[in-house]
N, C-alpha and C positions, 0 to 999 in steps of 0.2 A: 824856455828852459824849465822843466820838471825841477821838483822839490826833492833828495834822497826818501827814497822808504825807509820810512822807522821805523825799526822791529823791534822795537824794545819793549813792548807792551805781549809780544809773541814767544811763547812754549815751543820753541824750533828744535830738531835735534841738534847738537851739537858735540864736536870734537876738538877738545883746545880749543875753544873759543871759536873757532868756525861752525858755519853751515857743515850740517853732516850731510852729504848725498852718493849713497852706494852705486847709481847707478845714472848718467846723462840723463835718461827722461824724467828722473826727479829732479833736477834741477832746469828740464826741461819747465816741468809742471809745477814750480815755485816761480821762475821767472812768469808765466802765464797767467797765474793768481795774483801776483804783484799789477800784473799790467792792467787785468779786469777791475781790482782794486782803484790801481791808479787811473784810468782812463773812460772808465764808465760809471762808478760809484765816486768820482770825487777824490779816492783818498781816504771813503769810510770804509774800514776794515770788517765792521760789524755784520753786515748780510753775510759775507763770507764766513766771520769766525762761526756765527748762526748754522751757518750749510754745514762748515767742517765737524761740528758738534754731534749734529743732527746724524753726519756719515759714520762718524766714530760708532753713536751708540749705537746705530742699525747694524753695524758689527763687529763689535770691541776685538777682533781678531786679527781684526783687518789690518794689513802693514799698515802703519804711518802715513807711508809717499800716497799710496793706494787710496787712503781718506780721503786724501787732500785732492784726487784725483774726481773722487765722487764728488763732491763738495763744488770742484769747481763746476764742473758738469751740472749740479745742479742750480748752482748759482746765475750759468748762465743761458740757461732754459727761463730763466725767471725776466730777462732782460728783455727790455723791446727791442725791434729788431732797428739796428742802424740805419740810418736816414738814407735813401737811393741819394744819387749823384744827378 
Protein backbone atom coordinates (compact mmCIF):
# COMPACT_ATOMS: atom_id res chain seq x y z
CA UNK A 1 0.00 0.00 0.00
CA UNK A 2 1.32 3.47 -1.29
CA UNK A 3 1.50 6.67 0.94
CA UNK A 4 -1.12 9.71 -0.34
CA UNK A 5 0.67 12.28 -2.58
CA UNK A 6 1.36 15.36 -0.81
CA UNK A 7 0.81 18.29 -2.67
CA UNK A 8 1.11 20.83 -0.40
CA UNK A 9 4.54 21.84 -1.11
CA UNK A 10 3.09 22.34 -4.96
CA UNK A 11 1.98 25.78 -7.00
CA UNK A 12 -1.03 23.62 -8.68
CA UNK A 13 -3.87 25.45 -10.56
CA UNK A 14 -6.71 25.53 -8.71
CA UNK A 15 -10.58 26.26 -8.46
CA UNK A 16 -12.32 26.27 -5.08
CA UNK A 17 -9.84 24.37 -3.67
CA UNK A 18 -9.53 21.79 -6.39
CA UNK A 19 -7.24 20.62 -9.05
CA UNK A 20 -8.06 22.86 -11.94
CA UNK A 21 -7.90 20.73 -15.28
CA UNK A 22 -9.60 22.12 -18.55
CA UNK A 23 -9.05 19.32 -20.27
CA UNK A 24 -8.72 14.79 -19.44
CA UNK A 25 -5.19 14.79 -20.80
CA UNK A 26 -4.20 17.12 -18.06
CA UNK A 27 -5.20 15.24 -15.64
CA UNK A 28 -4.19 12.55 -17.66
CA UNK A 29 -0.64 14.09 -17.37
CA UNK A 30 -0.71 14.90 -13.48
CA UNK A 31 -1.72 11.44 -12.60
CA UNK A 32 1.52 10.37 -14.78
CA UNK A 33 3.95 12.75 -13.06
CA UNK A 34 2.60 11.76 -9.68
CA UNK A 35 3.25 8.02 -10.60
CA UNK A 36 7.02 8.74 -12.06
CA UNK A 37 7.39 10.73 -8.84
CA UNK A 38 5.90 8.06 -6.85
CA UNK A 39 7.31 4.89 -8.34
CA UNK A 40 10.68 5.59 -9.83
CA UNK A 41 12.00 8.63 -7.82
CA UNK A 42 10.84 7.34 -4.39
CA UNK A 43 8.54 10.09 -3.72
CA UNK A 44 11.21 12.95 -4.38
CA UNK A 45 9.46 15.47 -6.11
CA UNK A 46 12.66 17.49 -6.84
CA UNK A 47 14.07 16.14 -10.42
CA UNK A 48 10.64 16.74 -11.53
CA UNK A 49 9.91 20.29 -10.02
CA UNK A 50 13.86 20.74 -11.57
CA UNK A 51 12.31 19.54 -15.28
CA UNK A 52 9.05 21.66 -14.78
CA UNK A 53 11.24 24.84 -14.01
CA UNK A 54 13.50 24.31 -16.59
CA UNK A 55 10.18 23.69 -19.19
CA UNK A 56 8.49 26.90 -17.97
CA UNK A 57 11.41 29.06 -18.69
CA UNK A 58 12.32 27.46 -22.15
CA UNK A 59 8.88 29.04 -22.80
CA UNK A 60 7.11 31.18 -20.39
CA UNK A 61 4.06 31.12 -22.82
CA UNK A 62 3.78 27.92 -22.77
CA UNK A 63 0.10 26.65 -21.22
CA UNK A 64 0.62 25.31 -17.66
CA UNK A 65 -0.63 21.49 -18.56
CA UNK A 66 1.75 21.78 -21.56
CA UNK A 67 5.02 22.41 -19.15
CA UNK A 68 4.18 20.01 -17.13
CA UNK A 69 3.98 17.84 -20.25
CA UNK A 70 7.68 18.77 -21.23
CA UNK A 71 8.84 18.22 -17.91
CA UNK A 72 7.80 15.09 -17.60
CA UNK A 73 9.15 13.96 -20.87
CA UNK A 74 12.08 15.12 -20.06
CA UNK A 75 12.34 13.74 -16.67
CA UNK A 76 11.86 10.54 -17.98
CA UNK A 77 14.36 10.45 -20.83
CA UNK A 78 16.73 10.95 -17.82
CA UNK A 79 15.54 7.55 -16.17
CA UNK A 80 17.29 4.18 -16.61
CA UNK A 81 15.37 2.01 -18.47
CA UNK A 82 13.31 -0.60 -16.21
CA UNK A 83 14.71 -3.90 -15.38
CA UNK A 84 13.68 -6.79 -18.22
CA UNK A 85 11.49 -9.63 -16.59
Amino acid sequence: MSTPLNLSGLDLPRRNGELAFDAPWQSTVFALAAAVVENALGGDREPFRHQLIAAIAADPGRPYWESWTAALEALVQTLPPPPTP
